[in-house]
C-alpha positions in Angstrom: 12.8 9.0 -12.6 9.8 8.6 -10.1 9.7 7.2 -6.4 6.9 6.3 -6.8 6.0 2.6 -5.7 3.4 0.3 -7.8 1.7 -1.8 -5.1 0.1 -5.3 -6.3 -3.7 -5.3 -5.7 -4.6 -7.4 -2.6 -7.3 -9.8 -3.1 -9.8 -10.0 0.5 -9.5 -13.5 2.4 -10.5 -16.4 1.3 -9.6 -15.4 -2.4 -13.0 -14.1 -3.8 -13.2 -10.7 -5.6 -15.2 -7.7 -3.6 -18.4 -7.3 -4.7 -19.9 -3.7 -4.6 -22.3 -4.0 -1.2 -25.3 -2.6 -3.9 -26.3 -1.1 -7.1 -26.7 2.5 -7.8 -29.6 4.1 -6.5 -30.4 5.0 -9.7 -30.0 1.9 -11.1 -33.4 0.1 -9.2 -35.0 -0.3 -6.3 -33.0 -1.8 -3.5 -33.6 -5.4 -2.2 -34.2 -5.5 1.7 -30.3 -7.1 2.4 -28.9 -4.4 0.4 -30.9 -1.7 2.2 -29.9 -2.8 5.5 -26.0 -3.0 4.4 -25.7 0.4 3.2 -28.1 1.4 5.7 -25.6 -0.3 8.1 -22.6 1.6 6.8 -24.4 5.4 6.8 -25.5 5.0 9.8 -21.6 4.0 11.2 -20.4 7.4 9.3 -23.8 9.2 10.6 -21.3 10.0 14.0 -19.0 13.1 13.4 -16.4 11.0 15.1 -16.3 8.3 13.1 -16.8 10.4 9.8 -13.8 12.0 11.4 -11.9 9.0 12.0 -13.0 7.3 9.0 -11.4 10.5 7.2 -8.3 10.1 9.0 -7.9 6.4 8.4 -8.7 6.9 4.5 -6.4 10.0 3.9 -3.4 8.4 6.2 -0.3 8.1 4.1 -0.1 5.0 2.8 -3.7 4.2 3.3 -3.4 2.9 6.6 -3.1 4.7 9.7 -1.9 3.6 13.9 -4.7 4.0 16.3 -2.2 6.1 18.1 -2.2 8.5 14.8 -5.7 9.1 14.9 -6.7 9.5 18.2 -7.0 12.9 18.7 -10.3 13.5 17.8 -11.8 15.4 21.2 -12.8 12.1 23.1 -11.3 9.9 24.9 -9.1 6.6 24.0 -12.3 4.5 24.6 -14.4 5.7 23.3 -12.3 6.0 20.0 -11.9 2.4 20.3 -15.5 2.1 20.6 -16.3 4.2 17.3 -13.2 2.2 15.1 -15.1 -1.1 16.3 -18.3 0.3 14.8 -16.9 1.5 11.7 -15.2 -2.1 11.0 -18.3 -4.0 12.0 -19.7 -1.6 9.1 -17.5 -3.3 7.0 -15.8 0.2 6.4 -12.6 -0.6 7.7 -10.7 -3.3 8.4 -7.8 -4.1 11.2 -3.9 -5.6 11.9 -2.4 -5.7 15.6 1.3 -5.1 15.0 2.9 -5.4 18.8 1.3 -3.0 21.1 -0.3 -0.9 18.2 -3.4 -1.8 16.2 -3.2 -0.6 12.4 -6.6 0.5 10.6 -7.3 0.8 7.1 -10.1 1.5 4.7 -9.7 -1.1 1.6 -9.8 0.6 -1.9 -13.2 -1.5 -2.9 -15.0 -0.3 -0.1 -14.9 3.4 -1.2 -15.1 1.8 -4.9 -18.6 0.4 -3.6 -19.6 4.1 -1.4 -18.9 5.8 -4.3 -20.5 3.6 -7.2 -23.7 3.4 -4.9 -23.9 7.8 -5.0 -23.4 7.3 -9.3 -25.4 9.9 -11.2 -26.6 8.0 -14.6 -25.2 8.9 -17.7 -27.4 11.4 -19.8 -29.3 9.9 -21.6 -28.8 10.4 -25.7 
């Protein structure tokens, strides 16, 4: 018998399905809004801290992680407040104040999206 748990699949506000930010690279060229969003979000995990605290946010059990969990990352509180706000106006993360404590976390589609945009094509028959 497993403990594991089968969570539902949360749809993003307003009720619309995520769509990837843009195609492969190998797929065409890039439009200008596309460049600039992916542009957008390389450039937020360009910074070792937020790569960092990115990392921290996406391997946290449970997928979502207490800024007072992820803090410790060699600078101060903020300034790690400063690089979380980056990374979520990246669109890479998103945020819930519980009480005293903000909770981060990094939804499933949006490392769906990073990763479909690094896709190597299929060989080719």
């Amino acid at each position: 018998m497993s403990n594991a748990k089968v969570l539902p699949l949360v749809e993003p506000p307003g009720g619309r399905g995520v769509v990837p930010c843009c195609p492969p690279l190998t797929e065409r060229p890039m439009t200008a809004d596309e460049a600039r969003t992916a542009a957008r979000m390389f450039k937020a995990l360009g910074d070792p801290v937020r790569l960092r605290l990115f990392s921290a946010v996406a391997s946290h059990e449970g997928g979502e992680a207490c800024v007072c969990d992820i803090s410790d990352v060699g600078v101060s509180q903020p300034t790690v407040s400063h690089h979380l706000k980056k990374l979520k106006e990246a669109g890479l993360l998103t945020s819930e104040r519980r009480g005293t404590w903000v909770y981060y976390r990094v939804e499933p589609s949006v490392l769906a999206g990073m990763g479909r945009l690094l896709v190597q094509p299929a060989a080719r028959p």
